[in-house]
C-alpha positions in Angstrom: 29.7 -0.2 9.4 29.3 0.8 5.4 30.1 -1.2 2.9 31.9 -0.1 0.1 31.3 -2.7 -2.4 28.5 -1.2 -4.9 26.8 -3.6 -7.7 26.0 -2.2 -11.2 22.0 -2.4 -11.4 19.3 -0.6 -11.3 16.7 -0.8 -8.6 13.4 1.0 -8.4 11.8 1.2 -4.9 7.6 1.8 -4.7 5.0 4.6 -2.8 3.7 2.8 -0.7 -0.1 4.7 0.3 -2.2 4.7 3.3 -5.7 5.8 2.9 -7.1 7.8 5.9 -10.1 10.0 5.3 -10.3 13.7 5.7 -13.4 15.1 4.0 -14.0 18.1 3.2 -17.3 19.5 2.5 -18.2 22.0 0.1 -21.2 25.0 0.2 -21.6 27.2 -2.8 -22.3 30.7 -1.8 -23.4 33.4 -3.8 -21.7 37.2 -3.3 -23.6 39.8 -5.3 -21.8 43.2 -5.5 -24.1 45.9 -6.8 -22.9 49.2 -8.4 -24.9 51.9 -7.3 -24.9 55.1 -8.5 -23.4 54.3 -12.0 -24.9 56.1 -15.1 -25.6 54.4 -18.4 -23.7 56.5 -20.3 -20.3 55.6 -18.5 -20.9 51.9 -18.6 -19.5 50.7 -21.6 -15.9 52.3 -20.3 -16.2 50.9 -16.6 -17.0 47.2 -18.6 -13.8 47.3 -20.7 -12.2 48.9 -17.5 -13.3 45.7 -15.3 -12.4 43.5 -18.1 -8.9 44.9 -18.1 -8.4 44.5 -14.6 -10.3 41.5 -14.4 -7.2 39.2 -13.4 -5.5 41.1 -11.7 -8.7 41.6 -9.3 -9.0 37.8 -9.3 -5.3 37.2 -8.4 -5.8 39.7 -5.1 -9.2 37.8 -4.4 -7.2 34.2 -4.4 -4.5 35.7 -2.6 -6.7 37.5 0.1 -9.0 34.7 0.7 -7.0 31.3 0.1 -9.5 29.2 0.9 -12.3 30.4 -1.2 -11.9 29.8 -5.3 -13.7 31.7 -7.8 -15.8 29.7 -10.2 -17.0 31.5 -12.3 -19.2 34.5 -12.9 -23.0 35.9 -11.9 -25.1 38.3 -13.1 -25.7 41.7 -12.1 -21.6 41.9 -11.3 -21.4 39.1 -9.0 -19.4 36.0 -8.6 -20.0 32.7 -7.6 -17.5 31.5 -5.2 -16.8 27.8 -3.5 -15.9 27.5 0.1 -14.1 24.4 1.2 -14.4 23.2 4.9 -12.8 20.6 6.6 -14.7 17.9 8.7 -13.7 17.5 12.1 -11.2 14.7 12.0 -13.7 12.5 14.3 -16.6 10.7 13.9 -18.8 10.7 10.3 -19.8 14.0 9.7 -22.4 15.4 7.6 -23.6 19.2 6.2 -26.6 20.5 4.8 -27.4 23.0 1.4 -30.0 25.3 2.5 -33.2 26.0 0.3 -33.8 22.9 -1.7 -36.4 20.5 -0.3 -33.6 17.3 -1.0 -30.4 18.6 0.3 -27.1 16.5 -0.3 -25.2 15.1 2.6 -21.8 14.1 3.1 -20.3 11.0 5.0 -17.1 9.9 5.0 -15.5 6.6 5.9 -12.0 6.2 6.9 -9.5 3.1 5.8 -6.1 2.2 5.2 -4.9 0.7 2.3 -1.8 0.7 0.7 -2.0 1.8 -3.1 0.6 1.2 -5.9 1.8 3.8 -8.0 4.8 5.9 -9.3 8.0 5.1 -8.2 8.8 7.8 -5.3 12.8 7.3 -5.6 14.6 5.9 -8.4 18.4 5.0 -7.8 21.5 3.6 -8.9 23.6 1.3 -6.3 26.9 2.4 -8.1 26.2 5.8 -7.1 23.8 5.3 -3.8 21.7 8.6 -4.4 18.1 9.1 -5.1 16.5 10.8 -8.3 13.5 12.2 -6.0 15.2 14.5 -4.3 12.0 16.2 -3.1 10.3 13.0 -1.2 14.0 13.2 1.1 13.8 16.9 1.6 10.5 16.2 2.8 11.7 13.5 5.4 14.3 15.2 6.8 12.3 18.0 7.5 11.4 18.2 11.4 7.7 17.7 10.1 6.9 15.2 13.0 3.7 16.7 14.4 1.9 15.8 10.6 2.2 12.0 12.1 1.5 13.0 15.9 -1.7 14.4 14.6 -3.2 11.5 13.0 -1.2 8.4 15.1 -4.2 7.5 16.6 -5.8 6.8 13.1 -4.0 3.2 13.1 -5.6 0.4 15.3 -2.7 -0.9 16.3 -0.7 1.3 19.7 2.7 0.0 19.9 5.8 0.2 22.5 8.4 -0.6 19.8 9.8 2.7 20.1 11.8 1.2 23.6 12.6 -2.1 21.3 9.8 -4.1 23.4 6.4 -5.7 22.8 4.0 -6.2 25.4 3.2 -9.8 26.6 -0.8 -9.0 25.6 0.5 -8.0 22.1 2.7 -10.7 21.6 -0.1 -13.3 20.1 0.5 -15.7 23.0 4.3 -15.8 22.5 6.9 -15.0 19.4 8.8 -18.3 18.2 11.1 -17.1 15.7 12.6 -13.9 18.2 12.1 -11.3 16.0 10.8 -9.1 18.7 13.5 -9.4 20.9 16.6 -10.1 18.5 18.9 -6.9 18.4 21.4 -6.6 15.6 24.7 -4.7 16.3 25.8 -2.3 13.2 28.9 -3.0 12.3 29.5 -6.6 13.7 26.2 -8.0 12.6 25.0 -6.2 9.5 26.4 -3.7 6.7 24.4 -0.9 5.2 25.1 -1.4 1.6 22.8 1.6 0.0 20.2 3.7 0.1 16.7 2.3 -2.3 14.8 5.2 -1.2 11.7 6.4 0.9 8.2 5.2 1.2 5.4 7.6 1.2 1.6 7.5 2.4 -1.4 8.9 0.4 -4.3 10.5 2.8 -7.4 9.2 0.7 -11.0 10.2 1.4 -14.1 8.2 0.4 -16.9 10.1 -0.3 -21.0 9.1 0.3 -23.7 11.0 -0.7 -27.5 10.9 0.9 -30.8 12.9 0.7 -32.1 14.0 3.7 -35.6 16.2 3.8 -35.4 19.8 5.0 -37.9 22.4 5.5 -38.2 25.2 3.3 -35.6 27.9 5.3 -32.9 25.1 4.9 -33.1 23.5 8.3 -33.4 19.7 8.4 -37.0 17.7 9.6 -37.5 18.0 13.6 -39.4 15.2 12.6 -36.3 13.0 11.0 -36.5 13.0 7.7 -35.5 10.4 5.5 -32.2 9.9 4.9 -31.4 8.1 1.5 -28.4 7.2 0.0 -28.2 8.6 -3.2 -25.2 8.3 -6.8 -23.6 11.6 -7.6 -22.7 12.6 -11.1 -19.6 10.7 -12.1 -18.7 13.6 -14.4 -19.1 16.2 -11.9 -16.1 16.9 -10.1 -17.7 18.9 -6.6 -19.2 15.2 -6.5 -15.6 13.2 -6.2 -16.5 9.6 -4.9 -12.7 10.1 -3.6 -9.6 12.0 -3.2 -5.9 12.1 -2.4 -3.3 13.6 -0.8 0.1 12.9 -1.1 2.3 13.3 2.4 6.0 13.3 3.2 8.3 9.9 3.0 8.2 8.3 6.6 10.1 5.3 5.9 13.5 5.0 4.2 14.3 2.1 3.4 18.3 0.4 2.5 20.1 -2.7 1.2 22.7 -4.2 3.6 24.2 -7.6 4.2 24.5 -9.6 7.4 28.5 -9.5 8.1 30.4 -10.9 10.5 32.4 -13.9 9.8 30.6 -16.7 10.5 26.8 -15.6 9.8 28.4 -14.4 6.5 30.3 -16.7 5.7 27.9 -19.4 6.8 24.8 -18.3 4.5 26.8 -18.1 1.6 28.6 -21.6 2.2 24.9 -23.0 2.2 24.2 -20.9 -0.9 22.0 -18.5 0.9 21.4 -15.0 0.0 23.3 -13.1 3.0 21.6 -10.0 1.8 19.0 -8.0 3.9 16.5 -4.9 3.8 16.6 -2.7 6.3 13.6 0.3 7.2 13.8 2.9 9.6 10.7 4.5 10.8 10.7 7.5 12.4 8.7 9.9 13.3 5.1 8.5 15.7 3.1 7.2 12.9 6.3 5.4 11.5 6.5 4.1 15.4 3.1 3.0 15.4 3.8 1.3 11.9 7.1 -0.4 13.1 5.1 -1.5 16.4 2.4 -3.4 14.5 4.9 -4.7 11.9 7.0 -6.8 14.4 3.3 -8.2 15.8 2.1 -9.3 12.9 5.6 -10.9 12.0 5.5 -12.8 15.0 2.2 -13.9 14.7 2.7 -15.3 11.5 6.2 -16.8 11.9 5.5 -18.6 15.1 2.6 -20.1 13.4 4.9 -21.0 10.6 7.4 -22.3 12.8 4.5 -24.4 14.2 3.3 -26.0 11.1 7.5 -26.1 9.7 7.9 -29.8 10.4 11.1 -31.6 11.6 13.5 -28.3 11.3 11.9 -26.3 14.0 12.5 -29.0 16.4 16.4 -29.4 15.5 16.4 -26.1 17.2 13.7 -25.9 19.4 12.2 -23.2 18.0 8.7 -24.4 19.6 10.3 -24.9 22.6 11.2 -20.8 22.3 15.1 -21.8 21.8 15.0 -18.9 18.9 13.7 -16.6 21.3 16.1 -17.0 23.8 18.9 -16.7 21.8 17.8 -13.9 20.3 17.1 -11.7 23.4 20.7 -12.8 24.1 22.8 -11.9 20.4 23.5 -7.6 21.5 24.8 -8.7 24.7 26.2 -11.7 23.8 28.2 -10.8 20.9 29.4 -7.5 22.5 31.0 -9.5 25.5 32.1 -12.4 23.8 32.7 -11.5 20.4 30.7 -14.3 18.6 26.7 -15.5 18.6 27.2 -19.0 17.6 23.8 -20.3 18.8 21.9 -17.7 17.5 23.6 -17.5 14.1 22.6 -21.1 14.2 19.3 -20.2 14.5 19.1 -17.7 12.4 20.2 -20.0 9.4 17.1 -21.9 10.4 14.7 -19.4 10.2 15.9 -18.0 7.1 15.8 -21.3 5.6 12.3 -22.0 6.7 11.3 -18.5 5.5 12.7 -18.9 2.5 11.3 -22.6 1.8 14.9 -23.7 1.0 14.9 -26.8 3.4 11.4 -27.1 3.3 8.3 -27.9 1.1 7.2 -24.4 -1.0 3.8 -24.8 1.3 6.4 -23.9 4.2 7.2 -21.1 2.8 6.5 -17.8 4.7 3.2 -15.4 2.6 4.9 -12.3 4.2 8.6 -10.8 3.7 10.2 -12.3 6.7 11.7 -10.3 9.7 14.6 -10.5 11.1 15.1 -8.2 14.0 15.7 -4.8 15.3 18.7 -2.9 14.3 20.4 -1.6 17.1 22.1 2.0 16.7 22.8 3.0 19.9 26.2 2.9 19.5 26.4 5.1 17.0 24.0 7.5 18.2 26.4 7.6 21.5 29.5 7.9 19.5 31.1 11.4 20.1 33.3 11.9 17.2 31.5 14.5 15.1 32.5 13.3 11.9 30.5 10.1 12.4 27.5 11.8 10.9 29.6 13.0 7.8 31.0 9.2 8.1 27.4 8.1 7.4 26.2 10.8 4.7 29.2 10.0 2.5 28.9 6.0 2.5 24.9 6.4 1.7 24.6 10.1 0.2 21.5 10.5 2.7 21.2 12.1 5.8 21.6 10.5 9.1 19.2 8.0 10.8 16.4 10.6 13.2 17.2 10.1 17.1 14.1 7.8 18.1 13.5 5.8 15.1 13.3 2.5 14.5 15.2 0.1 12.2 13.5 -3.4 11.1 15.6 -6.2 9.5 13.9 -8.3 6.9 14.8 -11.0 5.1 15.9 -9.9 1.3 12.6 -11.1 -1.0 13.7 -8.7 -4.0 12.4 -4.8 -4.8 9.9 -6.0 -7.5 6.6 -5.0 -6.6 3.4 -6.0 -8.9 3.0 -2.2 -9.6 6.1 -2.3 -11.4 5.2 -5.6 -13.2 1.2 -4.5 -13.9 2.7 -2.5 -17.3 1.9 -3.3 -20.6 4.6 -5.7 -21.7 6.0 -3.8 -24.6 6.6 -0.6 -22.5 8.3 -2.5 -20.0 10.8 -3.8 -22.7 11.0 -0.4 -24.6 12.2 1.0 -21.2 15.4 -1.4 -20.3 18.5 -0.3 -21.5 19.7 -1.1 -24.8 21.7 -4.5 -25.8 24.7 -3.5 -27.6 26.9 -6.4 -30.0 30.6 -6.9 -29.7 31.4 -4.0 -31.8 29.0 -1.8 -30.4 26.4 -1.5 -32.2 22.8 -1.4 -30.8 21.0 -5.0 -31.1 16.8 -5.3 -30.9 15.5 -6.5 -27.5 14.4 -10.4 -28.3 10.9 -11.1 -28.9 8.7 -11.6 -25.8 7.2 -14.9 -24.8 4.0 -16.2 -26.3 0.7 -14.6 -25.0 -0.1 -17.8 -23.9 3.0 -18.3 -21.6 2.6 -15.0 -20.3 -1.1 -15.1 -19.4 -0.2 -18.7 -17.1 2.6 -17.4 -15.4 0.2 -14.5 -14.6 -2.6 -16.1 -13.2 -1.0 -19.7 -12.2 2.1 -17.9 -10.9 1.4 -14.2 -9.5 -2.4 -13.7 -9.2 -2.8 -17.6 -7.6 0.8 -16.8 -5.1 -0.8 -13.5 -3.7 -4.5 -15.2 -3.0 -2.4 -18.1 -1.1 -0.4 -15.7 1.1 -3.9 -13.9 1.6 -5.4 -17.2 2.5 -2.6 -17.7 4.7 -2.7 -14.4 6.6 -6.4 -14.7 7.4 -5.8 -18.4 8.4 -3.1 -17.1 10.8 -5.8 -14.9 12.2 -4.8 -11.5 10.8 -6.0 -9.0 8.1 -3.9 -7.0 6.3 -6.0 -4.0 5.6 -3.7 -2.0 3.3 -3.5 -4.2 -0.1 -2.4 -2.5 -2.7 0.1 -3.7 -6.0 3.3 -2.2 -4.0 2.5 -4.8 -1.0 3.0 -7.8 -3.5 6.4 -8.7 -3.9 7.6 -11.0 -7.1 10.7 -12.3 -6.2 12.2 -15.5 -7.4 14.0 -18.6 -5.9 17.4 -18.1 -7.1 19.8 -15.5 -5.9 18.4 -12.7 -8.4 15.4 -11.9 -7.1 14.6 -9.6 -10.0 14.3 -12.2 -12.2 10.4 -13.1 -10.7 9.1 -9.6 -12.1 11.1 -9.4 -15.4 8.7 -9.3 -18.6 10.7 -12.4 -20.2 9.6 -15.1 -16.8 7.5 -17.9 -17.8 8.4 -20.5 -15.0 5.9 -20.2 -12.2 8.0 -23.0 -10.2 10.7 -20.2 -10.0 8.2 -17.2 -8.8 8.1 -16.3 -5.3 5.3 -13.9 -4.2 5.3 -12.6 -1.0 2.7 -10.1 0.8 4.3 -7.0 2.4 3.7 -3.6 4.4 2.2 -5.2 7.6 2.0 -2.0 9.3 -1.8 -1.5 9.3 -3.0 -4.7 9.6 -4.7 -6.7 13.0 -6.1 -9.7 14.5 -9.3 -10.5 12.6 -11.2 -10.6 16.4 -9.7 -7.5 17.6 -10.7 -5.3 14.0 -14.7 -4.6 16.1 -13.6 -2.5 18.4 -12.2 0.2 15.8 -14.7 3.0 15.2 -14.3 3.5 11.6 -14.2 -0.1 10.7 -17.6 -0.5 12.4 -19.1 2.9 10.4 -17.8 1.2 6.8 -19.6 -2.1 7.7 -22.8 -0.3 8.4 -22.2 1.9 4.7 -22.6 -1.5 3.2 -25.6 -2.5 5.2 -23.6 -5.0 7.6 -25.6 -5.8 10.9 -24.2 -6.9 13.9 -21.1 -5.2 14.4 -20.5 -3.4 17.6 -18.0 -2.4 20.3 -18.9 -4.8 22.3 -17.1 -8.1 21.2 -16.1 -10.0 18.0 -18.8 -11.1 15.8 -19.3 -13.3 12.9 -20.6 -10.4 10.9 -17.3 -8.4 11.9 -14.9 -10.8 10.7 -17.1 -11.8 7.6 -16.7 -7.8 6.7 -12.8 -7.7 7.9 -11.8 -10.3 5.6 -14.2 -9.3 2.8 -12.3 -5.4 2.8 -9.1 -7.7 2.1 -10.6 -9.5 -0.8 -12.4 -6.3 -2.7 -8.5 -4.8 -2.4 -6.9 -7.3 -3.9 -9.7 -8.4 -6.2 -9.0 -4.6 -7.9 -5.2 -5.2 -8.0 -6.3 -8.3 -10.3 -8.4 -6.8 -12.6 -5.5 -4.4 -12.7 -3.6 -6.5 -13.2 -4.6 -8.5 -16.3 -5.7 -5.1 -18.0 -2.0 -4.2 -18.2 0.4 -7.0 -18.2 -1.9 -8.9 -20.8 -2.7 -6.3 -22.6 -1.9 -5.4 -26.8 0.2 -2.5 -27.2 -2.3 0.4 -28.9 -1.3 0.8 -32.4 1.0 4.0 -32.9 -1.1 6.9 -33.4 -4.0 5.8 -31.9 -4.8 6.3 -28.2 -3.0 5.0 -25.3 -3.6 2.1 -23.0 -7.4 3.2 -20.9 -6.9 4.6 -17.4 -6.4 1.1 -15.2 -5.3 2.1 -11.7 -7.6 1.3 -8.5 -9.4 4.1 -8.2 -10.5 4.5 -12.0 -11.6 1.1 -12.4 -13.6 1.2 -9.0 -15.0 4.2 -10.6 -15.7 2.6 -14.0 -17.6 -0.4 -12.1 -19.1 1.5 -8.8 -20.1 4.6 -10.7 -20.4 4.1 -14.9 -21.5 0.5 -14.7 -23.4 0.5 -11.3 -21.3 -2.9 -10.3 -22.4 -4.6 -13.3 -19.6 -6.8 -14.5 -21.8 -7.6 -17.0 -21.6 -4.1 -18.5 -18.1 -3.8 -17.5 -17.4 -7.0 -19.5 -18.3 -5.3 -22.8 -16.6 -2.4 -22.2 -12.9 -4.2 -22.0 -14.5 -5.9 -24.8 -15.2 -2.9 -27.1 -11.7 -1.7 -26.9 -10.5 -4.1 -29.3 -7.5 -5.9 -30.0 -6.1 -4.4 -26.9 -8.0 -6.6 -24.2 -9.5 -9.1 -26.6 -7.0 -11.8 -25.6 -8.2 -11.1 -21.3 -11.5 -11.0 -22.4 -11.1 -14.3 -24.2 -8.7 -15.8 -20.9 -11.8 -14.5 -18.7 -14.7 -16.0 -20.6 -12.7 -19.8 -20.5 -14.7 -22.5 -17.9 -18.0 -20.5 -18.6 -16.7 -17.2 -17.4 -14.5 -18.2 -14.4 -12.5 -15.5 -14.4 -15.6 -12.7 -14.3 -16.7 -14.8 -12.1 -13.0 -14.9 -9.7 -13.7 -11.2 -10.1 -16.7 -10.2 -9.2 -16.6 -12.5 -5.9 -13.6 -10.2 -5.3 -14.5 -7.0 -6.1 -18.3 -7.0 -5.1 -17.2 -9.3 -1.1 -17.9 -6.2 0.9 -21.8 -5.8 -0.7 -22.2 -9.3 -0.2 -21.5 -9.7 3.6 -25.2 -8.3 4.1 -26.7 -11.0 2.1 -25.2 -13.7 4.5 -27.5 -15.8 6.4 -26.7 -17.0 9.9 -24.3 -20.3 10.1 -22.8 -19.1 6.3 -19.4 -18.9 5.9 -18.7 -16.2 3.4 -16.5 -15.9 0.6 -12.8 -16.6 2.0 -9.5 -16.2 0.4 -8.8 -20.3 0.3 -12.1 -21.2 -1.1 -11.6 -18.8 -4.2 -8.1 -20.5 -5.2 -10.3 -23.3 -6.2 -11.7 -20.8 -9.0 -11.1 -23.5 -12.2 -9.0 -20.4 -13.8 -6.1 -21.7 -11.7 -6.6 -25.2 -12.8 -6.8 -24.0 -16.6 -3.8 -25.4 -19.2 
């Protein structure tokens, strides 16, 4: 069921993050330890004699108490030490410094989102093995009960681990069959190679009030106030957040669908027969692979729906491509062959894909296929079938329980590998070498100009449409991040809609991915920490009790600050200037520092924000000048973005809100 065919390229798969929240509050204590009994006149040898031993005191200390760090020194011989303590992993939580009439507080509030980053496995298809090493150890490792802990952070409970979806979680009924469809390994698909594994970050947002206690520490019987308050941006005890870095729970492959009609019958059409393929393991990779296939459904019945005259060649809306799909494992292990369904499959791929269809038709998400079906060789009693496996792939083989999704093939270039200055990204490919060998000079890059339209036209105007798309379809995604945005491209090499040379939007596909935390807009209410964010931005009228226009004006708004960071991100990197050598580098522009920059330096001022991008010089001054065009439009794209969640409380009954469709018609996506 390997195939041994390998192609000469490079591939570099993405972290993909979640962001949970487990805070950790912190109490300075102060230890004194007096000497008495000590004489002046032997002081000066017992202070060179505690200088001497000094660390090797300290290294005891850190290794006796490993939860307590030494910060630094008191008088009188004592030390200062700082205790961490974990929340509870329930509920908000908040703690109290005793003797201080305005005590800090601590809340946290718990999300997902899925962040961009560095690449957690780099490989080589000729040779099928990972460079991080350490992210498969870490898989492999029987570390389930990390994910059991925290499975019921995700909203979503799932039965996928049996291959079935309940009828209530269906959203009314899946068109396309990609609930039901079971591919055989072997006779329906080939595992090509090994990309590599997809990690979560465990991210906790800090806030910070004032509450009044008396004067032994204890807070107001009477309830005092409780103010919200900024904490020193410089101060590190005062992070606004953190992160933690788990284990891979997802590894993901390349394979193609065999067999010698599907095969055979994509590639007549010109059709990429290629496929990726993730198996989730583990219970928060089954929760993950549960709410995955929903949200697929949902969205590709309700692009079947809206496909025009090809769903109805097939029936799709009639559930034909259901049918046949529940029918392909059986079918083809009794008779050999799954004409109908192949059939059908063409069609969906081909609607997916927008290849017999307007690009409108096209799907916003990464397509799937299926379920990849390994009982047969989990059953197979030949011990060398495991060995079998591990030499094809060079990884170990798949966890008992897991479960494989088949998507369609949209490419492996994420925006977080695009969002790079453009001269780094060119320094990095391999060198171009003449006839005789010798090294030739990587051709000059496109005009600004060019660049800059097939940025905002192409890649920053495709990811707000599939947003639209996905909210219109009823869902939010909740976990957008650059590695969910995938740049592919129309042709057959998919690479070519992240490569630094691509000016021609018409060829750029961008398609939104990693649907594992997202949910139905009307369902989002009845999630505990979703309702305790909306309240941290002042947002009335959510409760348990049943979907409100407030909730879904706050569901959809989360969606829209994500994604309006990965812009701003964005343009700060791919459009940027190269520094001059020997001056400093490119300023920090990931998520978290520029939410820091605005939320904490600048207050949310994108006034203030503007002139510092400005003030850095020839690096931005081209963004700065593509942002100020149509009186500002971009700021202004921006700030709708960035600032939607603060603006939900300012909506006044019958509003709409901000939405993802009624931003595209920003005039920066109009611009020439």
């Amino acid at each position: 069921p390997f195939s041994r065919a390998r192609r000469n390229e490079t591939v570099c798969t993405h972290t993909t993050t979640m962001t949970t929240a487990a805070a950790a509050a912190v109490v300075v204590r102060r230890r004194r330890s007096p000497s008495p009994g000590v004489s002046s006149s032997s002081s000066s040898a017992i202070f060179v004699a505690l200088v001497t031993t000094a660390p090797v005191l300290l290294s005891i200390i850190s290794l006796a108490f490993r939860d307590v760090v030494v910060i630094g020194g008191g008088g009188g011989g004592g030390f200062f030490f700082m205790k961490v303590e974990a929340f509870s992993p329930a509920g908000s939580t908040s703690r109290r410094c005793p003797r201080r009439s305005t005590a800090p507080v601590f809340e946290r509030h718990r999300r997902f989102e899925i962040h961009g980053g560095s690449a957690s496995a780099t490989c080589r298809l000729a040779s099928a093995s990972s460079s991080s090493s350490e992210d498969d150890d870490d898989f492999n490792l029987d570390d389930d009960d990390f994910f059991e802990d925290d499975s019921e952070l995700i909203f979503a409970a799932t039965s996928a681990a049996s291959l079935r979806i309940d009828e209530d979680a269906r959203f009314d009924r899946d068109l396309s069959g990609c609930t039901v469809r079971r591919f055989s390994l072997g006779y329906d698909l080939l595992l090509d190679s090994f990309v590599g594994s997809m990690g979560f970050d465990e991210v906790t947002d800090w806030d910070y009030y004032a509450i009044d206690v008396d004067e032994e520490g204890n807070r107001d019987s009477r309830g005092g106030n409780k103010q919200k308050v900024t904490p020193n941006p410089l101060d590190p005890n005062q992070p606004r957040r953190t992160r933690e870095r788990s284990g891979g729970v997802v590894r993901v492959f390349r394979g193609d669908l065999g067999g010698a009609r599907l095969g055979s019958a994509l590639r007549a059409r010109g059709m990429d027969a290629r496929v990726l393929v993730k198996e989730y393991s583990g219970a928060m990779g089954e929760t993950l692979a549960g709410a995955e296939l929903r949200a697929a459904a949902r969205m590709q019945s309700e692009l079947i729906k809206n496909g025009g005259g090809l769903n109805e060649l097939g029936g799709a809306t009639r559930g034909a491509w259901g049918a046949s799909g529940a029918d392909r494992f059986v079918e083809g292990r009794t008779e050999g062959r799954t004409p109908e369904d192949d059939a059908n499959l063409i069609r969906l791929l081909s609607l997916m894909s927008g290849t017999s269809s307007s690009s409108s038709s096209r799907s916003p998400h990464v397509g799937v296929l299926g379920v990849l079906d390994l009982t047969d060789y989990l059953s197979d009693p030949d011990p060398d079938a495991s060995n079998e496996w591990y030499r094809a792939l060079k990884v170990p083989p798949p966890k008992p329980g897991s479960i494989w999704i088949v998507y369609e093939y949209a490419g492996l270039n994420t925006l977080a590998g695009y969002a790079r200055p453009p001269a780094e990204r060119v320094a990095a490919m391999p060198p171009r070498r003449g006839i005789f060998g010798e090294l030739k000079a990587p051709p000059p890059l496109p005009r600004w100009r060019d660049r800059a339209n097939y940025v905002v036209k192409g890649i920053l105007k495709g990811a707000l449409e599939s947003l639209a798309r996905l909210h219109e379809a009823g869902l939010v995604h909740r976990s957008i991040g650059r590695s969910s945005i995938i740049l592919g491209s129309i042709g057959q090499d998919k690479a070519e809609g992240g490569d630094a040379y691509s000016t021609v939007v018409a060829r750029l596909v961008v398609k939104i991915s990693d649907l594992g935390f997202s949910a139905p807009i009307r369902e989002v209410h009845s999630d505990g920490r979703f309702r305790a964010r909306a309240r941290s931005f002042d947002v009335t009228g959510v409760n348990e009790y049943g979907s409100t226009p407030e909730a879904r004006h706050y569901a959809v708004a989360e969606d829209l600050h994500a994604l309006g960071f990965v812009f701003l991100g964005t343009l700060l990197t791919s459009l940027a200037v190269a520094p001059t050598p020997g001056t400093m580098g490119l300023p920090n522009t990931d998520e978290d520092g520029l939410q820091r920059l605005l939320g904490d330096i600048f207050d949310g001022s994108f006034e203030e924000f503007r002139e510092y991008v400005k003030d850095e010089g020839e690096v931005w001054r081209n963004v700065v000048e593509l942002l100020d065009e149509e009186d500002g439009a971009g700021w202004e794209l921006l700030e709708d973005m960035c600032r939607a969640r603060e603006r939900v409380s300012e909506l006044g009954e019958g509003d709409v809100g901000t939405t993802a469709r009624s931003l595209l018609d920003n005039p920066i996506f109009s611009r020439r």
